[in-house]
Rosetta silent file (secondary structure, phi, psi, omega in degrees, C-alpha in Angstrom):
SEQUENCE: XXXXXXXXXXXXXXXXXXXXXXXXXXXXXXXXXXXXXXXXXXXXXXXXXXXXXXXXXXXXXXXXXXX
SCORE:     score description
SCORE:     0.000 S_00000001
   1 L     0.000  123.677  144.085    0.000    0.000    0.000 S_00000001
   2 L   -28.193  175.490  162.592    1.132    3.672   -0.898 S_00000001
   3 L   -34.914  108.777  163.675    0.928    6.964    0.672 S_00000001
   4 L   -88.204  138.207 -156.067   -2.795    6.647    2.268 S_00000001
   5 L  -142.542   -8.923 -156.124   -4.129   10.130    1.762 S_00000001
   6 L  -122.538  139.660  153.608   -7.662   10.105    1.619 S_00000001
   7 H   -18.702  -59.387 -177.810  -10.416    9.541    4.610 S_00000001
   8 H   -78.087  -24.707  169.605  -11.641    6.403    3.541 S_00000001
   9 H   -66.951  -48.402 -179.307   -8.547    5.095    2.909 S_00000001
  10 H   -57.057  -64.832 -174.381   -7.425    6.290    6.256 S_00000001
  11 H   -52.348  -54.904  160.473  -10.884    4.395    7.592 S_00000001
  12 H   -32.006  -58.217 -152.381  -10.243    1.209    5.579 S_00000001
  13 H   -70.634  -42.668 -178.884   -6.755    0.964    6.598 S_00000001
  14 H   -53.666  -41.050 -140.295   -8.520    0.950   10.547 S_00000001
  15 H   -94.715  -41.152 -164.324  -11.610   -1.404    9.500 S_00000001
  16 L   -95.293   70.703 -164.878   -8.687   -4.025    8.224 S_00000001
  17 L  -178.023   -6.468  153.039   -6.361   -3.709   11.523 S_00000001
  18 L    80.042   -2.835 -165.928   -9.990   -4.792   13.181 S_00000001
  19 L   -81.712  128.788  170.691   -9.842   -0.973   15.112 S_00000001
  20 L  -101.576  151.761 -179.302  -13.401    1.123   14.908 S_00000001
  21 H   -68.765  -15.168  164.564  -12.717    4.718   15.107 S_00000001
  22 H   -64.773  -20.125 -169.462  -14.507    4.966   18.860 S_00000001
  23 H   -80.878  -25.682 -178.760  -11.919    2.664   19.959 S_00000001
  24 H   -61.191  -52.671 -147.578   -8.838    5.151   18.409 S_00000001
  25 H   -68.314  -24.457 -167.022  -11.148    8.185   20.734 S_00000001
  26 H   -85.875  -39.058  165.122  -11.179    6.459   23.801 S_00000001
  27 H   -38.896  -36.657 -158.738   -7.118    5.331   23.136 S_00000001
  28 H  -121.399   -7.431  169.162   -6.697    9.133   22.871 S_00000001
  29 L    59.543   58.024  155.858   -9.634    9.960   25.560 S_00000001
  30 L  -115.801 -178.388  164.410  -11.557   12.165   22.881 S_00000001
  31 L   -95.725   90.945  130.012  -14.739   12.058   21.516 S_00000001
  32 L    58.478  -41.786 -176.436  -15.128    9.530   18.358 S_00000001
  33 H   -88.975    7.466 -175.901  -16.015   13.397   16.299 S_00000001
  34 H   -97.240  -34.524 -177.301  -12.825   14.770   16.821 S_00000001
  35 H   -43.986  -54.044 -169.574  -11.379   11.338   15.282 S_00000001
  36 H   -36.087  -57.438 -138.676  -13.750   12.255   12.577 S_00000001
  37 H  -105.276  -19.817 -176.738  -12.503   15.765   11.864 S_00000001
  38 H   -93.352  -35.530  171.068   -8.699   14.874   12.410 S_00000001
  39 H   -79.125  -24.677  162.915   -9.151   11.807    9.601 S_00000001
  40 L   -88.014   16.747  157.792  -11.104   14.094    7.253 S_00000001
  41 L    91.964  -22.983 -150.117   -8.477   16.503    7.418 S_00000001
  42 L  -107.408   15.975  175.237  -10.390   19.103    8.754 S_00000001
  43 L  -134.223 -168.190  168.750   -8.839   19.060   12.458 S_00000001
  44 L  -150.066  156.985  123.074   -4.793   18.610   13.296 S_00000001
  45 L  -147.384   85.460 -177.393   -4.341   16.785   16.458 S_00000001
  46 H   -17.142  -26.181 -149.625   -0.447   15.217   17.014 S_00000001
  47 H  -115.441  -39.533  176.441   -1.669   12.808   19.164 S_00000001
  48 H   -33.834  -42.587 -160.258   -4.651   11.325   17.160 S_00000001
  49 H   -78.749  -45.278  164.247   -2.639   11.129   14.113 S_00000001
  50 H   -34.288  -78.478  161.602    0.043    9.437   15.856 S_00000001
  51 H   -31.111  -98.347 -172.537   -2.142    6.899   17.249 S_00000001
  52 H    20.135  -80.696 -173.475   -3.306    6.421   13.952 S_00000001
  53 H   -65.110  -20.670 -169.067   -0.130    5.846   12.577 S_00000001
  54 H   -79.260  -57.732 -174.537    0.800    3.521   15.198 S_00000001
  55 H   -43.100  -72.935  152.851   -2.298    1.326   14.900 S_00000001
  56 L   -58.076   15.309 -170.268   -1.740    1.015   10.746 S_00000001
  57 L    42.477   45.353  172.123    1.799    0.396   10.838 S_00000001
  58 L  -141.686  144.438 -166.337    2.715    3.763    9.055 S_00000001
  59 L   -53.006  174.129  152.659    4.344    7.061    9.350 S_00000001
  60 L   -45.300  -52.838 -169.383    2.440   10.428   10.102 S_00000001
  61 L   -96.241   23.776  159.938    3.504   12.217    6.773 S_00000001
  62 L   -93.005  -17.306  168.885    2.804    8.872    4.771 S_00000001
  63 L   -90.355  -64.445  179.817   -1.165    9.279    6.097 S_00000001
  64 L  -125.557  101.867 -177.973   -1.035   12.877    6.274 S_00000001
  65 L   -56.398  173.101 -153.724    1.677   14.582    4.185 S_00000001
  66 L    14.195   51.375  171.497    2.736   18.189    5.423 S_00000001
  67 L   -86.732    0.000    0.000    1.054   17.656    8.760 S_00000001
């Protein structure tokens, strides 16, 4: 798999790694719409994205370049 760059891709990559995105907010003690808004791009949060990346075995700027 490439650079994942897109939401759904981002969501996919969770859905096969068996993770739902309430389970990243509670990992990060947010609420499940901030996940939302930091995987659609439309939030920043270091520590979400991290998690993320940790979960999907991939860097930060290979999910979200220039973060």
């Amino acid at each position: 798999m490439g650079e994942i760059v897109t939401p759904m891709e981002i969501k996919a990559a969770l859905i096969l790694k068996g993770i739902k995105m309430v389970e990243v907010a509670e990992k990060c003690n947010v609420k499940p719409t901030t996940v939302s808004q930091v995987i659609a791009g439309r939030s920043k949060s270091a520590r979400i994205q991290i998690t993320i990346a940790k979960i999907i075995e991939k860097e930060v700027g290979e999910i979200w370049p220039k973060s």
